[in-house]
C-alpha positions in Angstrom: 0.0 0.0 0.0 1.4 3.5 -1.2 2.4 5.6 1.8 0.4 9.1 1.9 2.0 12.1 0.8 2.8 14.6 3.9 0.4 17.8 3.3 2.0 21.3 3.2 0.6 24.5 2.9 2.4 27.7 1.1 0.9 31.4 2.1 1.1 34.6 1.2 -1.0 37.7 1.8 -1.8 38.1 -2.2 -1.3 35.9 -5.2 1.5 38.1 -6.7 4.0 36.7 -4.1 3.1 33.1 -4.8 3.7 34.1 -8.5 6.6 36.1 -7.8 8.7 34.4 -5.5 7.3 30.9 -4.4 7.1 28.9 -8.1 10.2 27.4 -7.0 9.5 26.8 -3.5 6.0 24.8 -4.4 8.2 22.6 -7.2 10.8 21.8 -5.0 8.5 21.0 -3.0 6.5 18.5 -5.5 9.5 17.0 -6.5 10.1 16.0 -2.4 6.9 14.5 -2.8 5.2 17.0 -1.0 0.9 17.0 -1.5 1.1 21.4 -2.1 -1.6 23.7 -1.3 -1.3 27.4 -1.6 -3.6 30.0 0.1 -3.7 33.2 -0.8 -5.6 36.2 -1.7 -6.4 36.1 -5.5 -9.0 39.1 -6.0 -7.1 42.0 -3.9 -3.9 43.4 -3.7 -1.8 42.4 -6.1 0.7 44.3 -7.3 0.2 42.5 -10.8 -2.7 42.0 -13.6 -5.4 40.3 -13.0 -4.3 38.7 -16.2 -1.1 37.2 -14.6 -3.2 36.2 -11.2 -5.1 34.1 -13.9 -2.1 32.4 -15.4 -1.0 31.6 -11.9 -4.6 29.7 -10.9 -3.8 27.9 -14.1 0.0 27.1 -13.3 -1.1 26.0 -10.0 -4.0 23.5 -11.7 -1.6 22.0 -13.7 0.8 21.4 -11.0 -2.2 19.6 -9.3 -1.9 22.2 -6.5 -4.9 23.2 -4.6 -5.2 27.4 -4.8 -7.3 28.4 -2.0 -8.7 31.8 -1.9 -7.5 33.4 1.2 -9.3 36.7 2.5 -6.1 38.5 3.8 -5.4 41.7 3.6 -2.0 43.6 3.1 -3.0 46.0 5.7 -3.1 44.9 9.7 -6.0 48.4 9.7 -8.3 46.1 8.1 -9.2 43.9 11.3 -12.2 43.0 10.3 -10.8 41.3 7.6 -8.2 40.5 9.3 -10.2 38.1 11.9 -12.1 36.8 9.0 -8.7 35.7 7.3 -8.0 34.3 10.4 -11.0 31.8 10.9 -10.5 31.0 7.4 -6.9 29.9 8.0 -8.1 27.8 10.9 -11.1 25.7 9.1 -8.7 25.3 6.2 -6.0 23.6 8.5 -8.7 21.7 10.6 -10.2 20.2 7.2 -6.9 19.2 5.1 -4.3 18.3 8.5 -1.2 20.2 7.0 2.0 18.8 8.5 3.3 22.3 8.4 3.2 25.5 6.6 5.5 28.1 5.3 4.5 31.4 5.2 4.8 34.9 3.7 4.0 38.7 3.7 4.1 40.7 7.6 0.1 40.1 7.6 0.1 37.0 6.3 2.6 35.9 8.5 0.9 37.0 11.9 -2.1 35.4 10.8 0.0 32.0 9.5 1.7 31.8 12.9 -0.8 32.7 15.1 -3.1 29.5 13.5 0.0 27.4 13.5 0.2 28.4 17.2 -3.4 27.3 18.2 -3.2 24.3 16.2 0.0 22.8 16.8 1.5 23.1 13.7 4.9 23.7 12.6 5.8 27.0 10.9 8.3 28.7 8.8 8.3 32.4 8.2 10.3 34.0 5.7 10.9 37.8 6.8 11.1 40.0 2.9 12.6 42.9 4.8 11.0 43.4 8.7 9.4 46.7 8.8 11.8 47.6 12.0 15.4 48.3 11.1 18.8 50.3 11.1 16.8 54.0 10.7 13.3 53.1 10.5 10.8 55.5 12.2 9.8 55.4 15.8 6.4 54.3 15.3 8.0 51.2 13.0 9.7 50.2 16.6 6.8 50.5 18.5 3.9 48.5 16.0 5.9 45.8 14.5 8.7 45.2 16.9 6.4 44.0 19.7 4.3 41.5 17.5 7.6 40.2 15.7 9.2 39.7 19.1 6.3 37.7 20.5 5.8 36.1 17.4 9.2 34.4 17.2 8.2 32.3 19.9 6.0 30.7 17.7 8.0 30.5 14.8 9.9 27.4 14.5 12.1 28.6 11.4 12.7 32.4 10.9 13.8 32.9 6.8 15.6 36.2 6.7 17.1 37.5 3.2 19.7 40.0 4.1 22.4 40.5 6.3 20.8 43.5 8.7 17.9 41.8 9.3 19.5 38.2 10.0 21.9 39.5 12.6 19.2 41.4 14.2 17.2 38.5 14.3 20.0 36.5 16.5 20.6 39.6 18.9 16.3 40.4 19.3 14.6 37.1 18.7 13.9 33.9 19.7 13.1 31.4 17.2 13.9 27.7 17.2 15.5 28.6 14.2 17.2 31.4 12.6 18.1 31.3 8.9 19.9 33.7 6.2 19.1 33.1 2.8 20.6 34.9 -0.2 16.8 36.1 -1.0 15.0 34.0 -3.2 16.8 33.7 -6.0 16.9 33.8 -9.3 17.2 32.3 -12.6 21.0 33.7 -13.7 21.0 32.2 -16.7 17.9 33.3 -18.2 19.1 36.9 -17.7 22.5 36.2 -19.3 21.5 35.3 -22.4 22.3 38.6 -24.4 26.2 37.4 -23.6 25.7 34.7 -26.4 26.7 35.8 -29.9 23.1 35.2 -31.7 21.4 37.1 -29.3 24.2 40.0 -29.5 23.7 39.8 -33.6 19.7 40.5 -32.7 19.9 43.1 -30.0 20.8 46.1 -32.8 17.2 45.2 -34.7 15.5 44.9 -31.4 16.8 48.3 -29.6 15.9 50.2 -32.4 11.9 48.5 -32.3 12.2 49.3 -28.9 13.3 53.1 -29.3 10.6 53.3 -31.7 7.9 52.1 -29.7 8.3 54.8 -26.6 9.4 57.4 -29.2 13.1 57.7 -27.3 15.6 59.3 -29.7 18.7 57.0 -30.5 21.2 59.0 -28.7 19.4 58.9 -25.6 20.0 57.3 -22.4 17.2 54.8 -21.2 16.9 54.9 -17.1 14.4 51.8 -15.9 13.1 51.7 -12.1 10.7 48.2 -11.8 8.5 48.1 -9.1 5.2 49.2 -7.4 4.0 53.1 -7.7 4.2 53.6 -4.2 5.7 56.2 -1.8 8.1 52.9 -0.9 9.7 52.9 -4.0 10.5 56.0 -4.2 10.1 56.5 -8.3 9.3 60.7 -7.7 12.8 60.7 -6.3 14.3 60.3 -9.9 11.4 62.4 -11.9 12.7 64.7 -9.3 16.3 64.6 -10.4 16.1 64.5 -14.0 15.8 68.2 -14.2 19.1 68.4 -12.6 20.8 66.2 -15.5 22.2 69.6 -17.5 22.7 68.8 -21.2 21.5 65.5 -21.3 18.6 63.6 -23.0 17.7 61.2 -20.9 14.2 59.2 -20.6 13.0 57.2 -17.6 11.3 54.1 -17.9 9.1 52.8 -14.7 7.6 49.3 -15.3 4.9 49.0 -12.1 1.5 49.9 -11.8 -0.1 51.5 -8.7 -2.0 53.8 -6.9 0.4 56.8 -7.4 0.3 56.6 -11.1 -1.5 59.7 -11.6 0.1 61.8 -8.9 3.8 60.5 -10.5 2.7 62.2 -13.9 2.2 65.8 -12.3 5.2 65.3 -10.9 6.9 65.1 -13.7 4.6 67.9 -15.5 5.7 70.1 -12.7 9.3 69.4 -13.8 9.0 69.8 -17.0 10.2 66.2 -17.8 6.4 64.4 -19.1 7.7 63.8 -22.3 10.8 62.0 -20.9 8.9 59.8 -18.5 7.3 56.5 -19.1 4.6 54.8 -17.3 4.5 51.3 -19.1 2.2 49.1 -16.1 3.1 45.6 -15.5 4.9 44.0 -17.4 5.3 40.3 -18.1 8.3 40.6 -20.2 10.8 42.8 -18.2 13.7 41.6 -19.3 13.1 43.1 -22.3 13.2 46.3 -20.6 16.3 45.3 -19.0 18.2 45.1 -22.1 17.2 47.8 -23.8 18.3 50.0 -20.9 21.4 52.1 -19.9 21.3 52.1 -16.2 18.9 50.6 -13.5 17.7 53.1 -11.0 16.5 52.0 -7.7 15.2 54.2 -5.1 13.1 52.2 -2.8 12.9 53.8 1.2 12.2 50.0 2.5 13.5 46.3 0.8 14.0 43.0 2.0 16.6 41.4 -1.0 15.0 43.0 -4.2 13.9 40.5 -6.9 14.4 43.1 -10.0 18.0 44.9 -8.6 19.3 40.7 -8.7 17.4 40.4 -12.3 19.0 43.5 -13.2 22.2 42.8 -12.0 22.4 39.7 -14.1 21.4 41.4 -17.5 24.7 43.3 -16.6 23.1 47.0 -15.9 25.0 49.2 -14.2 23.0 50.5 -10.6 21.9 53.3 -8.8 20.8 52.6 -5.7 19.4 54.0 -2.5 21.8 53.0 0.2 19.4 50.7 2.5 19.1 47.6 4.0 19.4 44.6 1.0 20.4 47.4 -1.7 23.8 46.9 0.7 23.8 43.1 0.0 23.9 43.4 -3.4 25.5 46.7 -5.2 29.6 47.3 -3.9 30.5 51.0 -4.7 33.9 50.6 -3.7 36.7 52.3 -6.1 38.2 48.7 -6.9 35.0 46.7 -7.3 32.2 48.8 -8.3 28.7 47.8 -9.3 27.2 50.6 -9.8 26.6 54.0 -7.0 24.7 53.9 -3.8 23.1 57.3 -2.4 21.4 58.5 0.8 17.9 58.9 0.5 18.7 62.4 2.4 21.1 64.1 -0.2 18.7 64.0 -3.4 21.8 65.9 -4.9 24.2 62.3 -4.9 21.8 60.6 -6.8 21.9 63.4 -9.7 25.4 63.4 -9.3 25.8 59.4 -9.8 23.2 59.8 -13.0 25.5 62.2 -14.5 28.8 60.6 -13.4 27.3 57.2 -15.1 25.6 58.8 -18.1 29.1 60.8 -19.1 31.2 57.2 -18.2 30.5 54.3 -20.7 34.1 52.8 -19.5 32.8 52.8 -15.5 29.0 51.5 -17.1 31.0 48.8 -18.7 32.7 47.8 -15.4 29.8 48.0 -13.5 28.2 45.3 -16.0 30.7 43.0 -16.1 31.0 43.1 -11.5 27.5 42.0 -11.7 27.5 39.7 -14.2 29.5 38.1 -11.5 28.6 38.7 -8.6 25.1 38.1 -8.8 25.7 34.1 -9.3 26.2 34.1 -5.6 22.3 34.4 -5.5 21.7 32.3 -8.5 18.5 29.9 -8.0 19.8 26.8 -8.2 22.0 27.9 -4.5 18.9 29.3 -3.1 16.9 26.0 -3.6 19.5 23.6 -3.0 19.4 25.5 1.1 16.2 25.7 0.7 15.8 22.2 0.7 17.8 21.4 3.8 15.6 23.6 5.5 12.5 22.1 4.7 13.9 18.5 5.3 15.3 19.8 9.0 11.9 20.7 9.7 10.1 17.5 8.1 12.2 15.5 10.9 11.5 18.2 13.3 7.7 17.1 12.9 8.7 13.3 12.4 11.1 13.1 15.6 9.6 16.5 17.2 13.6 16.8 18.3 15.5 20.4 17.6 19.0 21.1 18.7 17.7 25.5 18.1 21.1 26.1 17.1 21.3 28.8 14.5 22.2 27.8 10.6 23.7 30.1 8.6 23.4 29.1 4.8 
């Protein structure tokens, strides 16, 4: 008789992080010979199309995982959805007997551990960037610190993806287990493909379709921020300091959609820069985007380890950063190994000056390019999974043995 497959359960607080970072954690999974279920909120939230939150359902169906809409909401102000997320969580565990879960998103991940608590069940929480760090406001301190710090009691593996919040986590928390991981990784090799020759012989035809298309004038250098339009990304920070760029045509490309769309585009109207600036939505194809671009601009106030600076990295674009928690990790400014600038989010000035000192520089662009085309394989997928799978078997004989030595594991 063939043994029964050990239930898991994957969740997030919308359906763009499953799609977004947790493909590879449900087919490791499956290929473990997990039973997969994923819960998750697929009408709100999500920070991509409701075209690509259909392809997921789909992806998931054909994996034979179960997609389970999950009422959370991204915001802990919204109790009474909050509660109703909760009870939800609980039936859902009472009906299919998870062996454990693995959980994601702050909301999410109160409401994941706080069921896991009630029920017995083991938990692992991966942290994308706690909302308490090194220069975070007061109130940050006083909201999340509290719930995180009672929370790690009743986490029995704590997944943090940069070096901040990892050390912090061994000085402030107590979690069976505490766990770095280089982010979630990426696929390296997909990214590097314009370094073969008959993709370099394509690129001219391409660029100049692509110039065409936003109506950006050959000689022109093509900025690209990806991400939300949100006051956490920061994007008005560089419509800002394209006035500042004396002499130079430049154009910005932001692929995102969001709430702050419209208020963006006065921005830039203010500064005289509308024409320059382009609003392209979500996008399914960035790395199309990637390679038509000069440099990658990143200004975000708040990240975790960021998912398009990696994918950026690897399609060799030079980097302007903010200098914050997981932009740290992954772009060196140092004079020897550079790749690419990092600024204060308090001297708008620097990051005009790094646009301009890149812009004018195709020799320091060029070394930037080739350091990350490097350096980025430390977070290639392939490492990220292969850890990743010695942390879900630790906890599978954690639940089969219910034995833990809580020493810390640094991966």
């Amino acid at each position: 008789m063939q043994a029964q497959k050990k239930r898991v359960l994957i969740l997030a607080s919308v359906a763009s992080m499953i799609d977004q970072f947790n493909i590879p954690n449900i087919q490791l999974l499956l290929e473990m010979g997990y039973d997969v279920h994923v819960a998750c909120n697929f009408e709100e939230g999500n920070t991509c199309s409701r075209q690509q939150v259909y392809r997921l359902r789909k992806v998931l169906l054909k994996m034979h995982v179960p997609g389970h809409q999950w009422d959370c909401p991204r915001s802990a102000k919204a109790v009474r959805k909050c509660c109703r997320a909760y009870y939800q969580l609980l039936k859902l565990s009472e009906k299919y007997h998870f062996s454990w879960m693995h959980c994601h998103s702050p909301v999410g991940g109160v409401l994941a551990r706080m069921a896991a608590h009630k029920q017995g069940i083991k938990i692992i929480y991966t942290a994308h960037g706690f909302h308490f760090y090194r220069g975070a406001p007061i109130k940050n301190w006083l909201l999340y610190y509290p719930v995180e710090k009672l929370l790690a009691h009743w986490t029995d593996v704590l997944l943090t993806v940069n070096k901040e919040d990892y050390c912090l986590a061994k000085k402030k928390l107590k979690a069976a287990k505490i766990v770095y991981l280089k982010g979630v990784g990426i696929d390296v090799r997909k990214f590097q493909k314009h370094t073969d020759k008959d993709y370099i012989s394509d690129i001219s035809n391409t660029g100049i379709d692509f110039r065409k298309r936003y109506r950006i004038p050959e000689h022109a250098a093509i900025l690209l921020s990806v991400g939300e339009l949100s006051r956490r990304k920061n994007h008005q920070m560089v419509i800002s300091a394209m006035r500042g760029l004396a002499g130079q045509e430049v154009h910005y490309i932001i692929c995102g959609q969001g709430k702050l769309k419209n208020m963006l585009m006065r921005k830039a109207k203010r500064a005289k820069t509308l024409r320059q600036i382009h609003m392209v939505g979500f996008q399914e194809n960035v790395t199309v985007f990637y390679r038509n671009a000069d440099i990658f601009v990143f200004p975000s106030k708040q990240e975790g380890l960021p998912v398009a600076l990696m994918e950026a990295m690897a399609c060799g674009l030079p980097c302007i950063v903010s200098d914050i928690r997981g932009n740290r990790d992954l772009v060196a400014d140092d004079k020897k190994d550079c790749g690419g600038i990092r600024f204060s989010l308090k001297q708008p000035q620097k990051l005009q000056e790094a646009l301009n000192l890149l812009i004018e520089n195709p020799q320091l662009r060029d070394s930037c390019r080739r350091f990350n085309q490097e350096k980025i394989w430390e977070y290639d997928l392939h490492i990220v999974m292969h850890r990743m799978e010695k942390v879900y078997r630790w906890l599978d004989r954690w639940v089969k043995y219910e034995n833990s030595s809580g020493v810390d594991v640094y991966l």
